[in-house]
N, C-alpha and C positions, 0 to 999 in steps of 0.2 A: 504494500500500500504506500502510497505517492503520503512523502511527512508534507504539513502546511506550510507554504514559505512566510517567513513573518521579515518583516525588514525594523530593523536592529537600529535606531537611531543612535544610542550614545553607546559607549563600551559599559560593561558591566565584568562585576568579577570575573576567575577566568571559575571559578568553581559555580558562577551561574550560566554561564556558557556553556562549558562540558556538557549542567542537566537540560539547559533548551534545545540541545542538539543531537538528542536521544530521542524528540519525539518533534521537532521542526529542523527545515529547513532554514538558516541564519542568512540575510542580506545585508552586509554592514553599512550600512548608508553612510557612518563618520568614517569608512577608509577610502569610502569616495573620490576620487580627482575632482569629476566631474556628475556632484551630486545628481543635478537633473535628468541628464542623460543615463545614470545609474539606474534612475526610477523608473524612465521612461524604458530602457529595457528589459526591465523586469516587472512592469505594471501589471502583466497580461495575469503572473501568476502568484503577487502577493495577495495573501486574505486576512494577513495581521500585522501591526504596530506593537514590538515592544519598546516604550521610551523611558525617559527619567522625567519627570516633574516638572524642572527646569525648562524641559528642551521640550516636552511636547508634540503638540504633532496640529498645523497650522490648515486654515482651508484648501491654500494651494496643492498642499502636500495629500490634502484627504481625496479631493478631487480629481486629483491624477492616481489615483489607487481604483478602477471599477470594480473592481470582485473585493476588496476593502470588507471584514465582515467586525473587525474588532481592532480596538486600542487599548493595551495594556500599561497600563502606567505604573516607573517604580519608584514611588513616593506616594504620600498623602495629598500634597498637592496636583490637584490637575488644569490650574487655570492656564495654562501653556496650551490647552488642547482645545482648538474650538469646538465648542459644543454643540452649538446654532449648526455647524458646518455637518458634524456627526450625524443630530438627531435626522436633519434633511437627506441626510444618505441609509437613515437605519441601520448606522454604527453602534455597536455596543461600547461601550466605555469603562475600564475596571483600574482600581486605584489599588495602596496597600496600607490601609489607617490601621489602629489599633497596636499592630506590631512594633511601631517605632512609637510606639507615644512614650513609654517610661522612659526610652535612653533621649526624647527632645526635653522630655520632665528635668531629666538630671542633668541636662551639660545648661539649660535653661537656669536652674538655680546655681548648679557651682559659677557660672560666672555672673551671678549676683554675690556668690562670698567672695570667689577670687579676686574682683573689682571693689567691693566693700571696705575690704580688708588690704587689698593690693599685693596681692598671694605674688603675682610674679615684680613688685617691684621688690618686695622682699628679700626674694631669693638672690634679687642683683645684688642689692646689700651686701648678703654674706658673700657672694662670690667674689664679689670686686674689692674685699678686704675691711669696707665703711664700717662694716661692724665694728671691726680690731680699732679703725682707725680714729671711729668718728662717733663709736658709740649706739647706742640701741634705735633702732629705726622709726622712724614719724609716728606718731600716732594718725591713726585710722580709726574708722566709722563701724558701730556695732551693725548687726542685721535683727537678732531678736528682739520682737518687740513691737520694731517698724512696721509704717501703714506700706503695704503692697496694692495696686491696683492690677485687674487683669481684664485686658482687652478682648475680647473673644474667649466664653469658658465653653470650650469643647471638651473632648476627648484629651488635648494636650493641657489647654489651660485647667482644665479641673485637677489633672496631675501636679501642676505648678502651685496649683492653691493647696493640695494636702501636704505638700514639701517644707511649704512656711506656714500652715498649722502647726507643723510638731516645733518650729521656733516662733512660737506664742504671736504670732503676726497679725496685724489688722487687715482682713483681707476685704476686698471689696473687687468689684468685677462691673464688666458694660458688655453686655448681647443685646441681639434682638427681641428678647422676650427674658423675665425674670424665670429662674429654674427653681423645680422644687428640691431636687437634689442639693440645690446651695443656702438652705437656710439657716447655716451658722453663717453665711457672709453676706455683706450689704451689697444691694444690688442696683449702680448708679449707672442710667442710660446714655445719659452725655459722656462721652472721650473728654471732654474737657473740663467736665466737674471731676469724672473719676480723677484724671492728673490731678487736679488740686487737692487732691485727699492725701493722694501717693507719696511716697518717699521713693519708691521701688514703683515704675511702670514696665509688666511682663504684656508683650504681644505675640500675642498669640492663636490671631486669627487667621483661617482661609485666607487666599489671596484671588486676584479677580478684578474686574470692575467695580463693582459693589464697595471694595476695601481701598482702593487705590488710594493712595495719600490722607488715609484717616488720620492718621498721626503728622497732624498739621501743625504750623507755626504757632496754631493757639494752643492749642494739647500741649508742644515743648514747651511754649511760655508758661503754662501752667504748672508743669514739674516744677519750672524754674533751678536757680543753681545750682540748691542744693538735691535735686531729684536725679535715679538715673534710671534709662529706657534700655530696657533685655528685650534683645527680636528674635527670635526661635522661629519666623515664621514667613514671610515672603517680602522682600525688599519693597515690594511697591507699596507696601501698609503704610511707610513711611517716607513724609515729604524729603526726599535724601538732603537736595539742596539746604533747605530750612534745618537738618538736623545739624550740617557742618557749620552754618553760620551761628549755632546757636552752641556748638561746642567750642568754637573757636572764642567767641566774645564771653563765656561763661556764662551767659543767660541760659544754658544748661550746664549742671553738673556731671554726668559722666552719659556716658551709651555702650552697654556691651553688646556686641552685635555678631550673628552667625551669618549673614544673610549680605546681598551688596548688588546695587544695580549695575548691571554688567560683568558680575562678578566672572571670571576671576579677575576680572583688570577692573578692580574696582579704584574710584574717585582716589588719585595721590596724594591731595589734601586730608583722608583720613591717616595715613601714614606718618605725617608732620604732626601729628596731634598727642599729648598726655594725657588726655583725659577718657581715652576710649581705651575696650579691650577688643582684640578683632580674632574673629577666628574663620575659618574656612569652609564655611557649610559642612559643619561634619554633623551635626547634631545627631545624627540618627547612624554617626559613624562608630559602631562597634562588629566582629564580627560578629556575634549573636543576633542582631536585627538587621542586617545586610542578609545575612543568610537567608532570615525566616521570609524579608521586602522580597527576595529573589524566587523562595517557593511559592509565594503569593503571584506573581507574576505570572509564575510557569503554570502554577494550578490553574488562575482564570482562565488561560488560552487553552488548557489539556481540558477545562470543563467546556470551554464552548465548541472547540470542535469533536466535542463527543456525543454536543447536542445535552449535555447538561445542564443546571440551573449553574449562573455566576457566582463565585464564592463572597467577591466584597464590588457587587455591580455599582457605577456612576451613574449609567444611561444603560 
């Protein structure tokens, strides 16, 4: 029996490669030269999209696929993927939530202590001698205690909020609707009242239209100096521009941030800055949840072409 060809938009581990190609055919679209003409000679006989979150899979790219039966995405996020484009071709759409939520929970809160506390300016300390030299290093800012706001309580954000319950935190939170599951925490609609609550603002919503530039000029002036913004969640939440003018002047106090428009070549002007911590979109980078984002993938597409129900369907 003829395996399904699926075109392969970004690289994935080589141990999720190995399993996809036990039971598809793999088209690498990123070893590409000449992406287009890649697709165009293989269009007749792709019937699936495995991509990453980021990279998605766009109308031009849906509509030059006719026999197109699925889009498998590997991440939680799938605003990269036109949906409008999908639903018009009776695309199925599948994501991988749930699996990564605890390890975006934990690298979300350590670098709210690690920035807190300034875990890696510390360490410069000792190594650079200033200990020996210069004596016990600055004091820094406690975390228990403090008011946290949480932008978006999903599946990630509600993990973020049981993290700074067990360090006694004032928690508060902004959705589209108050949850009943969050009745030990207050529940403020405005982004811009929650910031003026916050000490600590966690974002941690979907990404989309919908989200685009929530975290505006008024949100950061509301944290103000001494507040600092954790993004576990997709760059466009926040107005990038307005977040550098506002770290640079100190009308914000710090931004720990996993996430970057254009990343990897994200804004140079973050790089010149002391007030931020920056990390590389790993959140969800451990092998334990790489592995399980990777079986998710390959299940959704082994359940659709077996004529299955989807395991964690979008569309």
């Amino acid at each position: 029996m003829t395996k399904p060809h699926i075109l392969q938009i970004g690289p994935y581990p080589t141990w999720d490669v190995e399993e996809l190609e036990k039971s598809f055919t793999l088209l690498k679209y990123y070893e590409a030269k000449d992406a287009e003409a890649f697709v165009a000679e293989h269009a007749d006989k792709i019937t699936g999209i495995a991509t990453r979150g980021e990279l998605g899979a766009n109308r031009a790219l849906i509509e030059a696929l006719p026999k197109l039966e699925i889009i498998s995405v590997y991440g939680v996020g799938y605003d990269a993927v036109d949906l409008t484009a999908a639903k018009e071709h009776n695309i199925r759409v599948t994501n991988t939530p749930d699996v990564l939520t605890q390890d975006v929970a934990d690298l979300g809160f350590a670098m709210m202590m690690a920035a807190s506390r300034n875990i890696i300016g510390a360490q410069q300390w000792v190594k650079s001698g200033n200990w020996a030299s210069k004596g016990m290093f600055p004091l820094q800012n406690r975390v228990f205690g403090k008011k946290v706001g949480i932008l978006g309580l999903g599946r990630i954000g509600y993990q973020v909020a049981r993290r700074c319950a067990a360090f006694d935190m004032d928690i508060a939170y902004s959705d589209l609707v108050e949850h009943d599951y969050a009745k030990d925490m207050t529940y403020v609609q405005d982004p811009v009242a929650l910031a003026e609550h916050a000490d600590f603002l966690f974002v941690t919503l979907t990404g989309g239209a919908a989200t685009k530039h929530i975290v505006n000029k008024d949100v950061i002036k509301a944290l103000g100096p001494n507040g600092m913004i954790i993004n576990v969640s997709r760059a466009s939440n926040i107005d990038e521009e307005a977040l550098l003018g506002a770290l640079a002047d100190g009308s914000l106090g710090f931004a720990a941030l996993d996430v970057f428009e254009g990343e990897p070549n994200l804004d140079p002007r973050f790089l010149s800055l002391e007030n931020v911590l920056l990390q590389p979109h790993h959140a969800s980078g451990t092998f334990e949840t790489r592995k399980a984002m990777g079986k998710l993938v390959r299940d959704n597409l082994i359940a659709h072409f077996d004529g299955r129900e989807l395991i964690s369907p979008v569309l």
